[in-house]
Structures are given as structure tokens and as C-alpha cells.
N, C-alpha and C positions, 0 to 999 in steps of 0.2 A: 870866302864864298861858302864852302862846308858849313861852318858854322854859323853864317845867317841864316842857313837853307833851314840848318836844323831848327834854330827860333822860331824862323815862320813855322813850319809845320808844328813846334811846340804851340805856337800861340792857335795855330789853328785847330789843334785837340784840345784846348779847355777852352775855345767859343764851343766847341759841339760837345763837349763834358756838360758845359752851362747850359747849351742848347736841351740835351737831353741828356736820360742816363745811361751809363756806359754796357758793356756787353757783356756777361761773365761768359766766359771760355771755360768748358766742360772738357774730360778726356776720359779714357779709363786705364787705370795702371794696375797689371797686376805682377806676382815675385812669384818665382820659382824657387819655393825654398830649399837649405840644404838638406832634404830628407832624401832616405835610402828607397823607397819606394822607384823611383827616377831608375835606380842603376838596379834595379831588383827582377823581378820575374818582367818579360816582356809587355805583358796586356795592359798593365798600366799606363807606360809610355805611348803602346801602340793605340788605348782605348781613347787617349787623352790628343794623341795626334790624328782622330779621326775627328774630334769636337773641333780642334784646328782650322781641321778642313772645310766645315761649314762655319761656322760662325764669323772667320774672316771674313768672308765673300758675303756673310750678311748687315756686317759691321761697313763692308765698304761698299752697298747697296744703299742704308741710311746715310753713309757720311760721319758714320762713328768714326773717330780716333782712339786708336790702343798702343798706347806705351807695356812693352815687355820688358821687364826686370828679369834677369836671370843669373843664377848663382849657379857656382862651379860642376855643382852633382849633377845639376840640369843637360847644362850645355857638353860635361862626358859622356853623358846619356845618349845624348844629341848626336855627339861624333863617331859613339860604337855603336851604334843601330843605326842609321842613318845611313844606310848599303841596302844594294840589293832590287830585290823587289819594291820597297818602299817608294823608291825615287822613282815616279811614275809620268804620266802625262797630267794627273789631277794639281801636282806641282809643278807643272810647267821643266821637267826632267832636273828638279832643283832640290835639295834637303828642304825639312817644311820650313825651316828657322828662311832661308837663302828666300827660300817662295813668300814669306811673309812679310819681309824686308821688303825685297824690289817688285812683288808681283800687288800685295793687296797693303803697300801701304803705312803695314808696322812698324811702328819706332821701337828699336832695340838698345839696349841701354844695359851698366851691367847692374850685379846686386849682390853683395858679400856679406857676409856676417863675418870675414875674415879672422876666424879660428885656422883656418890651411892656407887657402889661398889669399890676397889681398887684392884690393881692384885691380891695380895695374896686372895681376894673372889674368883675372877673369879675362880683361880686355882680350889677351892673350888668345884665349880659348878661344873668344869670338873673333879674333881675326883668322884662326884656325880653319872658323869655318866658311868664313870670305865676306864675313858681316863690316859691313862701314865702321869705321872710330865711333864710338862716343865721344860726346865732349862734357856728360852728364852722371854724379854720381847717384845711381839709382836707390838711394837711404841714406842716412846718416843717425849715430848718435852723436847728438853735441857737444855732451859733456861728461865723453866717458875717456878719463888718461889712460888709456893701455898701451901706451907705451906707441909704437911704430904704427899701430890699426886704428889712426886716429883720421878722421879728415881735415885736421891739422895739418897732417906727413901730403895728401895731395894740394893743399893751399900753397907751398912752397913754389917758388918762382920756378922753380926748374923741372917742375913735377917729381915724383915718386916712382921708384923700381921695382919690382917684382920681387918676391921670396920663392918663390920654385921655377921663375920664369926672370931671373936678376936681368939681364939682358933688357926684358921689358921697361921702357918710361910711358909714362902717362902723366899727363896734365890736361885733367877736367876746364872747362870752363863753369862751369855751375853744376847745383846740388838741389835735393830734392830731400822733405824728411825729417829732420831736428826734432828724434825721438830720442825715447829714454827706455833701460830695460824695463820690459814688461810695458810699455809703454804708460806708464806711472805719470808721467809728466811733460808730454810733447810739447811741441811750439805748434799751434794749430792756428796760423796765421795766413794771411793775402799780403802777396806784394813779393819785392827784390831787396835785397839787400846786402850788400858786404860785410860778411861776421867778423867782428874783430877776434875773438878769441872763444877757449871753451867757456868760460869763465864770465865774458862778455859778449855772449853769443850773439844777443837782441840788435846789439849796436853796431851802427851801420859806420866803415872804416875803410874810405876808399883805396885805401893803400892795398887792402888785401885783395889778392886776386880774384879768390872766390866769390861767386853768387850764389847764396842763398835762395832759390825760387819756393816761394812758398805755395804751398797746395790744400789751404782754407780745412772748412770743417774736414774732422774724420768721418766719410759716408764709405764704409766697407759691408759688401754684399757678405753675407752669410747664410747662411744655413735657417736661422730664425729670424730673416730679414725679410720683412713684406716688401714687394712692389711700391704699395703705398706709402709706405715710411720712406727709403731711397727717394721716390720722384717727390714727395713734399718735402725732403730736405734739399732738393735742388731748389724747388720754388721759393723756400724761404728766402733761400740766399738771394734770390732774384728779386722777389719783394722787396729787402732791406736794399738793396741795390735803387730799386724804380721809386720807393718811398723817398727815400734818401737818409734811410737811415742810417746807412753805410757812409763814406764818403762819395761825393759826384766825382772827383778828380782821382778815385780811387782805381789799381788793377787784379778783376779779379779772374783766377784762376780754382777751379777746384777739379778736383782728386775724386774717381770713383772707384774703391779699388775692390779686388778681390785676390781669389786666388788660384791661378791656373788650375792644379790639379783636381781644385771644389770643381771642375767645370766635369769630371767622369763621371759626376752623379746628374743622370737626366732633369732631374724635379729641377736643380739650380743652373743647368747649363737653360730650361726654358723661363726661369727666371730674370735672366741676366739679357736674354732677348725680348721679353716681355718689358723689361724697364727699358731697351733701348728704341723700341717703338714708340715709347709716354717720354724719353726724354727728347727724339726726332721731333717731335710734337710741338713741343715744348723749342723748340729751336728754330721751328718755322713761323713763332711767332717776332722774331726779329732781334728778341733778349737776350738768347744767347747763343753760340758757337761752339762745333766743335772744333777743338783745333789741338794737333801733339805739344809736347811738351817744349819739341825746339822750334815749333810755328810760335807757341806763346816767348817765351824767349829770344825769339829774333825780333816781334813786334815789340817789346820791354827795349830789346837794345835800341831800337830806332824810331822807332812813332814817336814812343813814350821819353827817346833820350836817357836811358838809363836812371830816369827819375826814383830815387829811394822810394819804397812805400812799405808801411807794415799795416795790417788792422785783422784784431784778433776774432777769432770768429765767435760771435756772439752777441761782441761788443756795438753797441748802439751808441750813436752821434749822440755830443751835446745836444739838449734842445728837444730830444724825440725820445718824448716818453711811449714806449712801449713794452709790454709784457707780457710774454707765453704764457698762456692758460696751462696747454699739458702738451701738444706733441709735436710747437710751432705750426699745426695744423691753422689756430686760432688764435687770433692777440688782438688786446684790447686797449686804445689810448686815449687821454693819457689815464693811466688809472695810481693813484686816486685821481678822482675827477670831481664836477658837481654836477651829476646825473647826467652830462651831456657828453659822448664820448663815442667811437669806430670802434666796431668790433671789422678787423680786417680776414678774411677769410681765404689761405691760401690754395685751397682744394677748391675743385669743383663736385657739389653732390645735390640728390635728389630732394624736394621738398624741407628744404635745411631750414629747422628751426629754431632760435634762440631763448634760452628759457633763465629767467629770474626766478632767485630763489629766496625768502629771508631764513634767518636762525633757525627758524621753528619750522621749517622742510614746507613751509605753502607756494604755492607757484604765484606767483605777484605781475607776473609781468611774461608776454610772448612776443616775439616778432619774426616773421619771413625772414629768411637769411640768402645771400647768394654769391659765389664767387665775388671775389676783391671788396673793399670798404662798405657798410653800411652802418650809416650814422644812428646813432640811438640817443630820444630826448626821453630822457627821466627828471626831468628839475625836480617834479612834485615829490619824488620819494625822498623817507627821512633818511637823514644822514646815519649811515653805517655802513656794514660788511655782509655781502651778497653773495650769494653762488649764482656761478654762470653756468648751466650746459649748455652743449650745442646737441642734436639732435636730426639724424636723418631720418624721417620717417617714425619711426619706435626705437632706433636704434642710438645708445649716448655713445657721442664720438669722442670728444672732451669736454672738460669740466674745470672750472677755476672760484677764481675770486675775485671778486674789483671792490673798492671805495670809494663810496660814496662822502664826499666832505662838506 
């Protein structure tokens, strides 16, 4: 009976895959890295646990989702200050980690770069300070043998032990990550999948315990990260999605990440609430969801039936020809073309206008531009190679090139 149950509802997710397109489920993850600042002079910790205190409660006023990654120096940080005066009424008389967990919401998860500690400590630390299990390894490198610090050692049936805390087991159910040092060469992919090996990371091996959860483009907030840039790369994803340029049957998840302690500098902590207003936005139009990392994860285990899926980010469906002009702002299909072609517009702006260019810098050609596809007939132009700008007002937004054939 289970497993009719589950058929029907499979069949009943790809009539409404077919019917329309699917949802991308947004979150934000950020890491506590191993820096000495955490365990250093007070004002840090304390300046950084006052950003805490507002920004949850406006995170879960939108309906944002924040996955917390935390590594060892954080969470010691966490348990020798974390006395006192601190623990107040503003946290519900809780440490701020315990108030973030069960009061506004946060997913706690660990994060090792395990040179000391190994996950199974971390876990440790965090049950120390009365935080719920993980069942999720908050990073991974895929394909690095260092011996015992591999997510190899947690894929084992039996889970993994502790090095300063041996007592400790842990067995994750899924992972997060499939990066490289320096990140040189991530796996920057959508979907789930069972890794078979370091070696064989991509290939999906039901025998292994672990999941692989993938969490799509790298969009990490920084310091010379625009508003603008962050929320157009959500919309991209979303476009390829509604176009179909993606797969219809496909699940996607993406990663907004940053990094806690970026949050003590005022100019970035109103950054990071500035884009969560334009992505709420963006979420009440029906395309996509917040949702943590083990909401998306529990519906992968059971809507979706454990269905394998990979698709790399970037990568466009057979069939759909499309191409970035300059900042996924704007793309043009199918190019080459024969003067008849969408320029599809993922921003919304004032007086947008499209401008033709030939070899020799003349303006040849203009047209009104406006949020999402607008079809452009050029049969009459000779065949060759054209600049495109796009254009708000006096100001060039992007600029490319298409073919004319």
C-alpha cells in the first residue's frame, strides 16, 4: 500500500511538473569560521550577538529561512560567554544559539574544516549547548584524501567518532558543499544524489548512505556585492526554471550564503536585509520558497521519492538556445538567429531601451524594452555580427553580441 501511495503522488508531481514549472526553494547559509576573533577580545562576539538579535526576528517576519553553520572556535565562544548578564528576556532567558534554534526558527548544522576538531566534536559542542542533532554535514571537500577528515569516514554505516570527544558517533544523513581548496573547482550543481566515491563523486550509488544535497549557483554576499547582482541571480535561476530552460521535472534548491561575522559591519548587515525584502518579493510571486535546508530535504525524501537529480548551474536544456549578454541581466535567443529573435529581460527597469549596433559603432536599430521576453523582428538586416546594448535611461546596463545568419 506504501508504495502505491508513493506512485500515485509520483505521478501526481510530474502532471503538475507538466502542468507548470516547479518552485525554486531559496534559504540562506552562513559558516562561522575557525578564526581567533570569536575567542578574542569580547566586542566582537558581543557586537555580532547584538546583529543576531535583530535580524532573526526580521528574517522570521519575512519568512526567510537561515541555515547556521558553525565551527568549533564559534560554538567555544558561544559556551564561555554565554553567562551572565547576556542571557536576558531579549532571548527568551536562553543562550542566543538555544533562542535561535527553538525561538525564531534557525537551522543549526555543524561546520568543520577539521584541522582539531572533526564533525562528530563539533556535533558534541552543539549538543553541549542543548542544540537538537544534525543529520547534515554543513561543507564538504569531495576530493580531498586526508586520511580520517574525509566525508568518506562519515558515509560509513556505522557513522564516525570523535578525535577529542572519541565517545562521540555521528551519522549524518545528508551533505551540503562538494568543494575544492580555494574553491578552484566546486561541484556547483541542483538536485540529490548518492556519491559514490571521492573519485566518483558526480555518480549517483544507492548503496551509499550519504546524500549529497546540492545548493545550485555560488551567490555569496560580500563586501563588493550589489543588492542588484544577488537578487538577479536568483531571478536567473528562476527564469531558466519558468522558461524551461532548466529541466520541468527538475529540484531546485539554492544557497544564499554569507558570512556571519561580515554581518558587524553595519553597511553589510543593511545589505543582507535590503536583498531579503527584493527576494520576499520575489516569493510572493508564487516561483519560489523559502524553505531550510531539512524542509527541502524531507520534501526530496518524499514528494519527489528520492528521485536522483543533478543539473549544473548554468547549464541550458537541449533545444534552448540561449546566451548571457554580460551579467544574466539580459539574454538573447536563439542567437545566432535570422534577425528574428527574444531578448528576455530578467530585471525590472525604467525606460529600458535596446540598442543595435554595427562594426563601425552606428546605431542601426532601437527598441522599447521591458521586464520578461520581447520579441525582436530584424529579417531586413544583413547577415553578420552586431552589438547589443541595453540601456536605462542614459545609463549602459549590458552589452553583448548576437548573429545575424
Amino acid at each position: 500500500m506504501k508504495k502505491l501511495i508513493a506512485l500515485i503522488a509520483l505521478i501526481i508531481l510530474n502532471l503538475n511538473v507538466n502542468a507548470q514549472a516547479p518552485v525554486v526553494y531559496i534559504d540562506y547559509v552562513t559558516h562561522n569560521e575557525d578564526v581567533t576573533s570569536w575567542t578574542g577580545a569580547s566586542a566582537y562576539y558581543t557586537n555580532n550577538r547584538a546583529k543576531l538579535l535583530t535580524l532573526a526576528p526580521y528574517f522570521q517576519l519575512k519568512g526567510a529561512k537561515w541555515n547556521m553553520q558553525s565551527d568549533y572556535t564559534y560554538l567555544q565562544a558561544h559556551i564561555a560567554k554565554e553567562t551572565g548578564t547576556l542571557i536576558t528576556s531579549a532571548t527568551n532567558s536562553k543562550t542566543v544559539l538555544r533562542w535561535l534554534a527553538e525561538d525564531m526558527g534557525v537551522e543549526m548544522d555543524p561546520h568543520s574544516h577539521e584541522n582539531v576538531y572533526i564533525y562528530p566534536d563539533v556535533v558534541k559542542l552543539m549538543d553541549s549547548i542543548g542544540l537538537a542533532e544534525s543529520k547534515m554535514v554543513g561543507g564538504n571537500l569531495y576530493a580531498q584524501p586526508n586520511g580520517i577528515n574525509t566525508w568518506t569516514a562519515l558515509a560509513n554505516v556505522n557513522g564516525q567518532n570523535g578525535i577529542i570527544f572519541p565517545s562521540r558517533n555521528w551519522k549524518p544523513k545528508y551533505m551540503m558543499g562538494g568543494g575544492t581548496p580555494m574553491h578552484v573547482a566546486d561541484i556547483n550543481m541542483y538536485g540529490f544524489w548518492n556519491p559514490q566515491s571521492m573519485s566518483t563523486y558526480t555518480v549517483h550509488d544507492i548503496t551509499q548512505p550519504l546524500v549529497h544535497m546540492g545548493v545550485g549557483c555560488p551567490i555569496k554576499i560580500q563586501d563588493g556585492s550589489t543588492v542588484q547582482g544577488i537578487v538577479d541571480s536568483v531571478r536567473t535561476l528562476i527564469n531558466n526554471v519558468q522558461s524551461g530552460a532548466y529541466p520541468q521535472s527538475g529540484f531546485y534548491f539554492q544557497s544564499i550564503f554569507f558570512e556571519q561575522g561580515d554581518l558587524n559591519t553595519t553597511a553589510f548587515y543593511n545589505k543582507v536585509v535590503t536583498i531579503t525584502d527584493s527576494l520576499s518579493a520575489i516569493v510572493l510571486t508564487g516561483k519560489a520558497q523559502w524553505k531550510t535546508m531539512k524542509q527541502t530535504y524531507t520534501l526530496w525524501e518524499t514528494v519527489y521519492n528520492k528521485q536522483k537529480f543533478q543539473w549544473s548551474c548554468g547549464q541550458i536544456a537541449s533545444g534552448v538556445e540561449e546566451q548571457s549578454l554580460v551579467d544574466n541581466s539580459l539574454k538573447v535567443f536563439p542567437n545566432p538567429n535570422n534577425g528574428s529573435f527574444i531578448v528576455n529581460l530578467d530585471r525590472e527597469i525604467v525606460n529600458g531601451e535596446l540598442v543595435l549596433m554595427n562594426l563601425l559603432g552606428q546605431k542601426i536599430y532601437t527598441q522599447h524594452v521591458d521586464y520578461g521576453k520581447n520579441t525582436i523582428e530584424l529579417k531586413e538586416l544583413p547577415k553578420g555580427l552586431y552589438h547589443c546594448i541595453l540601456q536605462e535611461g542614459e545609463q549602459k546596463i549590458a552589452s553583448g553580441k548576437i548573429i545575424i545568419e
